[in-house]
N, C-alpha and C positions, 0 to 999 in steps of 0.2 A: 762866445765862441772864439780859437784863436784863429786868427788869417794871418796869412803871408803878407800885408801889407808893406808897400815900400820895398819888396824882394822882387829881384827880376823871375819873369816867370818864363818855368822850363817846357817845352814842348810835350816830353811825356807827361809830367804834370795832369797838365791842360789835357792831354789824350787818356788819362785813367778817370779825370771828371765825367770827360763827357761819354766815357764806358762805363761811370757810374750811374747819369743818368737812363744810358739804357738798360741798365741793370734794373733801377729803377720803375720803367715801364713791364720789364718781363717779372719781375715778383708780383706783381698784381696782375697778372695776367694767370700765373703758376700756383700762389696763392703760399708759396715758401711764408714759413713764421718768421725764422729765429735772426735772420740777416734782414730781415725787412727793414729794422731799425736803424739800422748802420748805413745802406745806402740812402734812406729820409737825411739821417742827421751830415750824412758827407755832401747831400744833395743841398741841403739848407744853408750850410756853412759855403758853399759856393757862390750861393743867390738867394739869399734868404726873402722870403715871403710873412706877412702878416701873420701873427698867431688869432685866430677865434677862435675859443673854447667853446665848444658846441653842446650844451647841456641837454646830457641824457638820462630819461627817469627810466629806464627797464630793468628791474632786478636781475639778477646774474645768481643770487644766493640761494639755490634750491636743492634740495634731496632727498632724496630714494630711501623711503624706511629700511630695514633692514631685512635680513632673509632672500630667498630667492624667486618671490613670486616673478610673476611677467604681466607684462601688459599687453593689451591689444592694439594692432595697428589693420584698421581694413581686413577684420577677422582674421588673424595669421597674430601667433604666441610673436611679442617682441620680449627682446633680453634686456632687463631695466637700465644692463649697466651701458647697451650699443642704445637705446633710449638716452639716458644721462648724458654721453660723450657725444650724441647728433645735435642733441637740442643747441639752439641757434645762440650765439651771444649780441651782445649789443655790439653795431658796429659806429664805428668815428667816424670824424673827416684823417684824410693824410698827415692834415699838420697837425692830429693831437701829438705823435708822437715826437713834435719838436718842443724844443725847452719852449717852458709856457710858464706864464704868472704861477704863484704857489698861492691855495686855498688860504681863504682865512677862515673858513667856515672849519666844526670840529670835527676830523676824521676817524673820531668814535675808537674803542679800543683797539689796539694795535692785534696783531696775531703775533705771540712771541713763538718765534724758530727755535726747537730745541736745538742743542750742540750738538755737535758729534763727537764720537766717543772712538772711533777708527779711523782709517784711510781704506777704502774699499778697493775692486778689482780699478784698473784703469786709471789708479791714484785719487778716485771720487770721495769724499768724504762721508762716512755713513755711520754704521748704528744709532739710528733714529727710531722712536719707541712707536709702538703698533698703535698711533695715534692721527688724524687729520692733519694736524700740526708735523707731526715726524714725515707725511708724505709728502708734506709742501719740501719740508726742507730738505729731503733728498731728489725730487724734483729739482730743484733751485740751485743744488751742488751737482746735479748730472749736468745739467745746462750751461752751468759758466764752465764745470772740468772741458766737457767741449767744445765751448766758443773761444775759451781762454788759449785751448793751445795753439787758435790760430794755425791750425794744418790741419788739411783732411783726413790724414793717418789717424791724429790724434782725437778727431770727431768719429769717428769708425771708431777707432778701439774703444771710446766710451759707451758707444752703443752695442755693439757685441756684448759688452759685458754686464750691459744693463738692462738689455729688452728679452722678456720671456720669449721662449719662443710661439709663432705667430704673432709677435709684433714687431713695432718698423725695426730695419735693421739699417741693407742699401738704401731702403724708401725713407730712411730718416728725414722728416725736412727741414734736420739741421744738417745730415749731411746735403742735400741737394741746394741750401742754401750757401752753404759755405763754398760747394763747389761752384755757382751761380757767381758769389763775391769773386773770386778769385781768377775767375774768364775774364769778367768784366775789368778788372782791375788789372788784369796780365800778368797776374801772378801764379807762378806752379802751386798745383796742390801742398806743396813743402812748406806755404809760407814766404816768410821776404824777415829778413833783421833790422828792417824798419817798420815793420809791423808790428802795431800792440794791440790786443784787444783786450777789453778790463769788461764785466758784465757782472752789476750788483744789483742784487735784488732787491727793490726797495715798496712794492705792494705785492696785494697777493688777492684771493680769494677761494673758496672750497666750492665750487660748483655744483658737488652731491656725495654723497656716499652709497655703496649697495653693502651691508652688513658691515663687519668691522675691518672688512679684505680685500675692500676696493673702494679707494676714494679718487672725487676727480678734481686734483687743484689744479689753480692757475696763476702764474707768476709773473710780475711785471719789472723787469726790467733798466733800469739804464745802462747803456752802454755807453762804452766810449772806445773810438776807434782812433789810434794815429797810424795815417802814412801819409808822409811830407809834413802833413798836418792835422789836429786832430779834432775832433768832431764828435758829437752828443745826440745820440737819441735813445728813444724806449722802444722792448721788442719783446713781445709778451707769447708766456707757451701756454699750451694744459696737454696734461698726458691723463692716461689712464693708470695707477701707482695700484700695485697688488702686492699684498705682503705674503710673503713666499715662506712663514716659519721663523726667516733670518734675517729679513732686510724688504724693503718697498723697491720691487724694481715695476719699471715700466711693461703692462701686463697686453697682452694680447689684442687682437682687433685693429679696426680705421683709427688713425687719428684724430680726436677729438674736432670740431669745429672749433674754428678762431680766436682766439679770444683779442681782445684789442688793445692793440699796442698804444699804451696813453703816457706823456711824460708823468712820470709819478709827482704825486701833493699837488696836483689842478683841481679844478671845482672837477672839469670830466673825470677824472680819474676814480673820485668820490662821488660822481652821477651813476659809474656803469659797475659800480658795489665795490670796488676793491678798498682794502684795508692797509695800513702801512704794516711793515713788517720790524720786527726788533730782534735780535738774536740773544736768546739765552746765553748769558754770560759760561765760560770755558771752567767747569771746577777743576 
């Protein structure tokens, strides 16, 4: 991590820490994804804490054959795909998501990210093929297009232009997270020119499929945040990805349960099933 050491330290500084910290207690309170990661790793880089790795065996890898049947839930038809996106993931301790030892154990074949072949609505990167793999990776380019722009405008226009409709739009909770950062931090929704935020996706996992037109991946994360100073943690999503004809946008319904935010390449990371991810080379 880098610190200010040896720099005098400035009063707002010290007063956007400790609105970080609160930030901190209300995302787990809220249950916000996508910024959860950012204020662990600004929290960490303040006062860093022990890392234990907290080895977890519960598969995360399951799916839904294909077709539309349903299932039963307490005699009442359930929808396989609000089935899929309820079921529970494994959950961590707080500090998985701070930099931690990297695995030596082998983390099995990678999931390669096809490329993209356009720039979609919102500047998102897309035409990714009607594949498991094409939905991670257009997941994975909605989520950094708007954590990257660092503005709430620019986390709204990603989502408008990417959520079917009946799914999140205002309710995104990446916008409510971003707007959560940004109280917290005392910054306007516009952002700050000393803010940067970078968000690469370095595991992933397929959590199910329902036929070939709704798959539910989940993407891990590291981030990295500089204001004043900059900071590292992981901040993991899963959406619901439907392929529309022309493209996987984020499809209808509740947002998925949690998936958990673990620094990527840990023994954890490789307990709660995720895979690293590698990008198809650009032809």
């Amino acid at each position: 991590m880098i610190s200010r050491r040896g720099a005098n330290h400035q009063p707002a500084a010290e007063w956007s820490r400790r609105k970080m910290l609160a930030l901190l207690i209300g995302a787990g309170a809220t249950g916000v994804l996508l910024v959860v990661g950012i204020v662990l790793a600004v929290v960490y880089a303040v006062a860093p804490v022990g890392h234990t790795a907290e080895q977890k065996t519960t598969s995360t890898s399951s799916s839904t054959g294909g077709g539309t049947g349903t299932s039963m839930r307490s005699g009442t038809a359930v929808d396989p795909r609000d089935a899929l996106a309820d079921k529970p993931m494994p959950t961590v301790d707080e500090d998985a998501s701070h930099p931690g030892p990297v695995s030596t154990h082998d983390p099995g074949v990678p999931i390669i990210l096809p490329a993209p072949t356009s720039i979609g609505p919102a500047k998102v990167p897309t035409g990714f093929p009607r594949t498991p793999q094409g939905a991670m990776a257009q997941l994975a380019a909605i989520d950094q297009t708007a954590l990257q722009s660092s503005t709430l405008a620019g986390a709204r226009e990603v989502i408008r232009a990417w959520a079917l409709p009946g799914g999140p739009t205002s309710s995104w909770s990446g916008v409510r997270a971003m707007a959560e950062f940004f109280n917290a931090a005392g910054l306007s929704g516009g952002g700050n020119s000393r803010l940067a935020i970078v968000a690469t996706p370095l595991m992933g996992l397929i959590k199910g499929s329902v036929g070939a037109d709704f798959v539910l991946p989940c993407v891990d994360f590291e981030v990295d945040v500089t204001l004043q100073q900059t900071a590292r943690g992981a901040a993991a999503d899963c959406q619901r990805m439907v392929w529309t004809g022309a493209r996987w946008m984020i499809g209808p319904g509740s947002e998925p349960a949690p998936a958990p935010s673990v620094w990527p390449g840990t023994d954890t990371a490789l307990a709660v099933g995720y895979r690293d991810l590698r990008q198809e080379a650009l032809r």
